[in-house]
C-alpha positions, -999 to 999 in steps of 0.1 A, spaced: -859 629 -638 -844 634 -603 -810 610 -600 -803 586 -570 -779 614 -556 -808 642 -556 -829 618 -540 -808 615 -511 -807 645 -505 -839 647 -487 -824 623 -467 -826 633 -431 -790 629 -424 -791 643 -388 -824 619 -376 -806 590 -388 -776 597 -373 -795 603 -341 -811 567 -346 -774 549 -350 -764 565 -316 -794 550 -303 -783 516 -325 -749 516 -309 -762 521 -274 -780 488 -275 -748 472 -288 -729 484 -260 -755 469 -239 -753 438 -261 -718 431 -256 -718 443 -221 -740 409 -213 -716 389 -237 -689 397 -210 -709 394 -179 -712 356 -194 -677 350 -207 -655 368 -187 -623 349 -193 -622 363 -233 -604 394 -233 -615 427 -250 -652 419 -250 -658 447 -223 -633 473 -246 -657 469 -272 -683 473 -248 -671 507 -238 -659 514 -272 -697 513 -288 -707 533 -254 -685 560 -264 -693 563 -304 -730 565 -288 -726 594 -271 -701 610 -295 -728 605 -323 -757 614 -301 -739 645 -288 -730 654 -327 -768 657 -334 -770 682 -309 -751 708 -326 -768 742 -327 -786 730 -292 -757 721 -275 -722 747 -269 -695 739 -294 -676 722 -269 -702 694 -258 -715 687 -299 -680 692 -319 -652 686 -292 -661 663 -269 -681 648 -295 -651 643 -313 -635 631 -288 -657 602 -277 -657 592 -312 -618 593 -316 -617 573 -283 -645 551 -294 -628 534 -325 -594 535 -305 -613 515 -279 -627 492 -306 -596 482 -323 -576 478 -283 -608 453 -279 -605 434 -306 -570 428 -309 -573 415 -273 -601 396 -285 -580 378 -311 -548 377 -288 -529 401 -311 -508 434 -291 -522 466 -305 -502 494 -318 -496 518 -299 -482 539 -319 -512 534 -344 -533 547 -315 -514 574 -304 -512 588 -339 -547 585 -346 -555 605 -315 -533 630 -307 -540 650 -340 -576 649 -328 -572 661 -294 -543 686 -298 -562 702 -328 -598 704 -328 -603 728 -302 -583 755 -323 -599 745 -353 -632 751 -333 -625 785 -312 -592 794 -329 -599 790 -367 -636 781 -370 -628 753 -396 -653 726 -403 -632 712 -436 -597 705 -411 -621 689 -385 -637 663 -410 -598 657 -422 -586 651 -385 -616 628 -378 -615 611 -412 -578 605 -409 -584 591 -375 -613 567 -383 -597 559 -415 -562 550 -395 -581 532 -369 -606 511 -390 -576 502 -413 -558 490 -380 -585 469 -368 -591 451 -398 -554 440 -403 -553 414 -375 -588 401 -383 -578 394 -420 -549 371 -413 -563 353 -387 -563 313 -395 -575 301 -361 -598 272 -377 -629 282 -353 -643 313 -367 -611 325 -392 -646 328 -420 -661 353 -394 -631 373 -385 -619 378 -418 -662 388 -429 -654 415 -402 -622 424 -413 -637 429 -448 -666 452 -432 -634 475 -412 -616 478 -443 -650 491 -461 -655 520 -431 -621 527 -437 -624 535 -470 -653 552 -463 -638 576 -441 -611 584 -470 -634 591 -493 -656 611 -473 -625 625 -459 -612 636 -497 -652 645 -506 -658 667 -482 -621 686 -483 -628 691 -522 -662 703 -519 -664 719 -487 -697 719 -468 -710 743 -440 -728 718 -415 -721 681 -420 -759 673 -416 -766 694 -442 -782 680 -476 -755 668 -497 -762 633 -520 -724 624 -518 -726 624 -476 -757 609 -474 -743 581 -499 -710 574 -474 -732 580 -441 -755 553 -451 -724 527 -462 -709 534 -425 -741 530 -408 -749 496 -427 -715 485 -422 -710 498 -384 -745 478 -377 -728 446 -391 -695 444 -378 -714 445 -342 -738 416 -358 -704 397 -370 -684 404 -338 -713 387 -319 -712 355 -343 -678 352 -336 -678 354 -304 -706 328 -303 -685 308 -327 -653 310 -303 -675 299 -275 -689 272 -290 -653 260 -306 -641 261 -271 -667 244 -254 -662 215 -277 -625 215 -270 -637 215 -234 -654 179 -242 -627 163 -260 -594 174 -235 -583 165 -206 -584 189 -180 -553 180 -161 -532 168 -188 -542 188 -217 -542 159 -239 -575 140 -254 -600 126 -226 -613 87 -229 -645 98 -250 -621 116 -281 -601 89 -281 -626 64 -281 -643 82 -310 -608 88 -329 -602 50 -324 -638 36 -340 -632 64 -367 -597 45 -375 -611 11 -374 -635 19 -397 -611 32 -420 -589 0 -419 -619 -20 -424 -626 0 -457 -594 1 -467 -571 -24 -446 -544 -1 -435 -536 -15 -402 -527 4 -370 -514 5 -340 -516 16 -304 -499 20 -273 -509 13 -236 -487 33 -210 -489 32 -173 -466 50 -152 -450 30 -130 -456 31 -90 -471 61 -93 -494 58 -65 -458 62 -44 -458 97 -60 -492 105 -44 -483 90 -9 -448 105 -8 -453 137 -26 -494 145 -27 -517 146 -51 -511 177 -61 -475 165 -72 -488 138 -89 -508 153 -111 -481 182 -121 -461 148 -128 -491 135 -152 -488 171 -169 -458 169 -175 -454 131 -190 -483 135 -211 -462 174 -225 -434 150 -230 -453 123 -249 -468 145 -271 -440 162 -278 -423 135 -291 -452 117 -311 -453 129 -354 -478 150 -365 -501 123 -373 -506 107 -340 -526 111 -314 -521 105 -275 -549 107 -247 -555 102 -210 -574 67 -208 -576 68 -170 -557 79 -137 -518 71 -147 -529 51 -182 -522 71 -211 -534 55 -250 -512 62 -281 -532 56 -314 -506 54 -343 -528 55 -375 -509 36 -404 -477 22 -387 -471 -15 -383 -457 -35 -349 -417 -27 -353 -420 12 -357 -448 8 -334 -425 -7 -308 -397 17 -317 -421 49 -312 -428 31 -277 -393 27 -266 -385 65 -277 -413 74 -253 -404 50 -225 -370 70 -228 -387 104 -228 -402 97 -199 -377 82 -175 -347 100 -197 -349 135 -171 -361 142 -136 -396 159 -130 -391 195 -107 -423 193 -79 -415 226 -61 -380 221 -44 -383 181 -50 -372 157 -84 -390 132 -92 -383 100 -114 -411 84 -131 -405 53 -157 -435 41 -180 -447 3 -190 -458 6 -225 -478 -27 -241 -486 -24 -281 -514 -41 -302 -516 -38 -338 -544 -40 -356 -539 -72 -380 -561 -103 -374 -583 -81 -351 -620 -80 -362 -634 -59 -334 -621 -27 -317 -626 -54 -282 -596 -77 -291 -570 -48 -299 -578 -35 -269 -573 -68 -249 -542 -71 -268 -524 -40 -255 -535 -47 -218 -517 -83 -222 -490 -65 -234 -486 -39 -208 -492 -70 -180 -461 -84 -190 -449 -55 -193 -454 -43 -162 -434 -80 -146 -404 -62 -153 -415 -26 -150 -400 4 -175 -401 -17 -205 -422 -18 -241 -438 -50 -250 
């Protein structure tokens, strides 16, 4: 009874092969539209290229015996090298991580300074699948390493999936790498179960990386474009709508439960001055700036937002009036403790901060109308917490 392994040998190894290249072309495509839509992620376009150039390395492999040596084993070679070099320079940029260059340089210098003797030189097929296997292997292996300790919250599951799917090409490579150097073979298309066993594990898996790389960008765009909704754009701090949503969440929560909150109303003080004296261009460098400072100085638990031109809100889940008012005064000191640099100016800004707290109130509506009482009187004196 024939086994699995004499079965795959009638596997046409080179027609398959010839079908990935044409597999991989379309994915270059593929991700060349991903970056004519989202230009600002980097290393979308080096993967472009990168699958571009493992397409024609591949295709130009399956040519061998049509083609001169130098077209379907070096320069095929070479585009494949160059290929996965690309790949894992694209996706490190992708994931904002600095490649190695020495990784790179490694991988490819024993493949370009040696196949061509191993090809003209010393016609040896076994110390050209070791150069290319050690370079895949090596390459793979790198690419994988920043994907599996990524912990960005928006697609870490993704990244690490395609991490996982680099690490099992790399070991692919080894072991067709080790195969083929034990039991040397005369053409690599030739019918040989082992081969056709790996080939089929890095065609599967080469075909799903591109299918995870495009989830994950899709999830990265998608993470971002929420961000987009819930940040400010001049501040960098949460727009109206997120805090609006953060502040029924936490009314809610006392209601269930009755831990009270507080928050804090801040308006900068004669800030329109700013604008007259300075421009609006200074102002809103100043607005950066206060709301950096702010948030710099809140706990971890806290959460600050632009409520409206110079009006920022403070929700302080779990924290009753005093350390409410003491959290206030440490920001009215942040912000009129230091001068703000506008170009060749300083400017000095100082904050009125009004608190409510959450006790007696039944309705989101009173708190609310609490703090702006607060911040009116306030605002009689000017750079003060009420």
């Amino acid at each position: 009874m024939p086994t699995l392994f004499d079965l795959l040998k009638i596997f046409d190894l080179q027609t398959a092969t010839m079908l990935l290249s044409l597999a991989m072309l379309v994915q270059a495509f593929s991700f060349f539209l991903q970056f004519v839509l989202v230009r600002e992620y980097q290393g979308i376009r080096t993967v472009s290229m990168a699958y571009l150039g493992i397409a024609i390395g591949i295709f130009l492999a399956t040519l061998r015996g049509f083609l001169p040596a130098f077209l379907s084993i070096i320069l095929s070679n070479y585009f494949l090298a160059i290929g996965v070099a690309l790949y894992y320079v694209g996706i490190s940029r992708f994931v904002s991580e600095k490649y190695n260059r020495m990784l790179v340089t490694a991988a490819l210098a024993p493949v370009i300074i040696l196949f061509p003797y191993f090809t003209y030189g010393n016609d040896n097929i076994t110390a050209r699948i070791v150069l290319i296997g050690f370079s895949g292997a090596l390459l793979y292996g790198g690419i994988a390493f920043p994907l599996l300790r990524m912990r960005r919250t928006a697609y870490r599951f993704t990244a690490n999936l395609l991490g996982v799917s680099f690490i099992i090409q790399s070991l692919a490579m080894v072991f067709r790498t080790v195969g083929l150097a034990l039991y040397p073979v005369r053409d690599v298309f030739e019918p040989n179960g082992f081969l056709s066993v790996i080939s089929m594990v890095v065609f599967a898996t080469t075909f799903l990386s591109a299918q995870i790389f495009l989830l994950m960008i899709g999830q990265r765009l998608q993470s971002d474009l929420g961000e987009l909704a819930r940040v400010d754009s001049l501040t960098s701090v949460l727009n109206r709508r997120a805090m609006a949503q953060l502040l029924d969440a936490e009314f809610s929560r006392r209601m269930r439960t009755r831990m009270d909150f507080s928050i804090l109303l801040i308006d900068l003080d004669h800030f329109k001055s700013i604008n007259d004296s300075y421009g609006h261009k200074a102002g809103d460098l100043v607005l950066h700036e206060v709301a950096q400072r702010m948030r710099g100085s809140l706990r971890a638990q806290d959460f600050i937002s632009r409520w409206g031109g110079e009006e920022f809100l403070v929700l302080l889940p779990v924290t009753g009036p005093r350390e409410a008012l003491e959290i206030g005064e440490r920001l009215r000191i942040v912000i009129g403790g230091g001068q703000f640099s506008v170009g060749d100016d300083f400017i000095s800004v100082t904050a009125s901060i009004g608190m409510a707290h959450s006790n007696h109130c039944d309705n989101l509506e009173k708190i609310y109308k609490f703090a702006d009482v607060a911040l009116y009187k306030a605002k009689l004196t000017r750079n003060s917490v009420v």
